[in-house]
N, C-alpha and C positions, 0 to 999 in steps of 0.2 A: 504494500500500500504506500503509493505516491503521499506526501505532505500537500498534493497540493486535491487529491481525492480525500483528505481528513477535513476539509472547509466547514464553516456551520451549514444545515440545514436551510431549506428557505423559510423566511418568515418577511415579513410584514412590515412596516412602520410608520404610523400617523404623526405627522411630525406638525407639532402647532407652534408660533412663538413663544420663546422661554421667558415667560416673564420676570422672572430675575435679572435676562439679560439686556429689557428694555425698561428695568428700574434705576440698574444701571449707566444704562448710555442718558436714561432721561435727567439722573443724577450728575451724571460726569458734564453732559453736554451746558447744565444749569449754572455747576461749579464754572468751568469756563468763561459761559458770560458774564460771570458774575466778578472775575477777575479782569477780563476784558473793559468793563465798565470803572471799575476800582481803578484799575491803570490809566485809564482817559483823563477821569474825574483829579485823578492826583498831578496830572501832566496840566490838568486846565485850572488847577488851583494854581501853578507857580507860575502860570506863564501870564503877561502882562500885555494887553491885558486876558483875562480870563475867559476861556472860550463860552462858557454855558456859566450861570450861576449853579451853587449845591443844589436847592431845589429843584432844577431842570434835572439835573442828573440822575434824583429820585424819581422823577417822573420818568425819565428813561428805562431807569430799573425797575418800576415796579411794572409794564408790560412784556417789558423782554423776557425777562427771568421763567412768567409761566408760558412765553412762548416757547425760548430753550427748551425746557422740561416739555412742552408737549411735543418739539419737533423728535428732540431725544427718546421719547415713549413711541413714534411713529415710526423711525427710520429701520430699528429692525424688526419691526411688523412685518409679517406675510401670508398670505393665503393658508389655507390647510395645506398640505402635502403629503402625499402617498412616496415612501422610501422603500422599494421592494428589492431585496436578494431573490434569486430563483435560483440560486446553488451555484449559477456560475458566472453572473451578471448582477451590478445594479440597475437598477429601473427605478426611474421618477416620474410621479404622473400627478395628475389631482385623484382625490379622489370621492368628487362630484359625482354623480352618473351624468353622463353625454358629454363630459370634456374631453379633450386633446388625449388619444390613446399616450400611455408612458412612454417618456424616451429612455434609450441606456444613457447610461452617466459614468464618470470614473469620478470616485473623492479619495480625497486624498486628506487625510487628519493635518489642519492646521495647528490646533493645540488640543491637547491632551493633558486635562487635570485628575483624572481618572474616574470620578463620578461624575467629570462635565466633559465636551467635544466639542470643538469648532471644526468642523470638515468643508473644503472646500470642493464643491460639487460643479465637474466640467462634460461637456459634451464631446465626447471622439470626435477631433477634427475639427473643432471649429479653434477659432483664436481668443477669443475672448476670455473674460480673467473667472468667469465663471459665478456662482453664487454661492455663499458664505448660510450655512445651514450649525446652527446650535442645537446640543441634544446633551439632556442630563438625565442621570439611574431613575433621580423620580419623575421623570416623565415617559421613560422606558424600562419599567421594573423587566419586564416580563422579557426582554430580548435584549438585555445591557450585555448580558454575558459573549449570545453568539453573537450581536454586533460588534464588538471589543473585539473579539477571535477573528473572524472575516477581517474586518481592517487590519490587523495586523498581521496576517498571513496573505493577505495582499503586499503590503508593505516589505515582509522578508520575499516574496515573488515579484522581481521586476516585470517579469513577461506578463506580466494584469494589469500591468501599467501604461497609459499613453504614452507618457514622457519618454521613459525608460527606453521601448522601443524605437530602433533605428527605422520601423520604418512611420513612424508618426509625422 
């Protein structure tokens, strides 16, 4: 038995945004403006004369900041997504009934925190930088184990891989 006939199983995957990870960007993106703002505001106190008075600046900050925070809760929003292994392929699709049949995908583990995964999901053959898909144990109790295994026996197997291949 080949290492690479020991793969997981097929199984399944409904992949929804991780909301940890757009409390985050919503949080990081807020921190940001909020600095952005602080730095203006301190450059237009010393400079003479002064660009905005402090009250204007308040008034600058207090719409920005919950727009940040909402653009940050929006950006990595996405659709549902259907993530399928069939034992020797991925497959992406919605999964709606009547949408776009799945296409194959190669991903590739951008990070790896071990109960969290950023994968970066590419289509064979095209050029593009592809899509950026987060997944964590508690949003995939039931298939964290052979998802983890599949990726990483992709990873020890170049020949699974676009890149790797010379004739990609």
């Amino acid at each position: 038995m080949t290492a690479l006939s020991r793969h997981a199983g097929a199984f399944v995957l409904r992949v929804e945004p991780e909301p940890r990870l757009r409390v985050a960007a919503a949080c990081l993106l807020s921190l940001t403006a909020a600095a952005l703002l602080a730095w203006l505001a301190s450059h237009s106190a010393v400079a003479h004369p002064p660009w905005l008075p402090v009250w204007a600046w308040w008034g600058l900050a207090l719409p920005t900041l919950p727009l940040a925070a909402w653009l940050g809760w929006r950006l990595p929003a996405h659709p549902p997504l259907q993530l399928h292994w069939d034992g020797q392929a991925w497959w992406l699709g919605s999964p709606r009934p009547g949408s776009r049949p799945e296409q194959p995908v190669r991903l590739r583990v951008t990070l790896d925190f071990e109960h969290w995964l950023l994968l970066q999901v590419r289509q064979p053959g095209r050029w593009d930088p592809g899509r950026y898909i987060a997944l964590s144990r508690a949003s995939q109790p039931l298939h964290w184990g052979a998802l983890r295994a599949t990726l990483n026996l992709a990873a020890q197997h170049p020949d699974l891989d676009d890149e790797a291949s010379p004739h990609a």
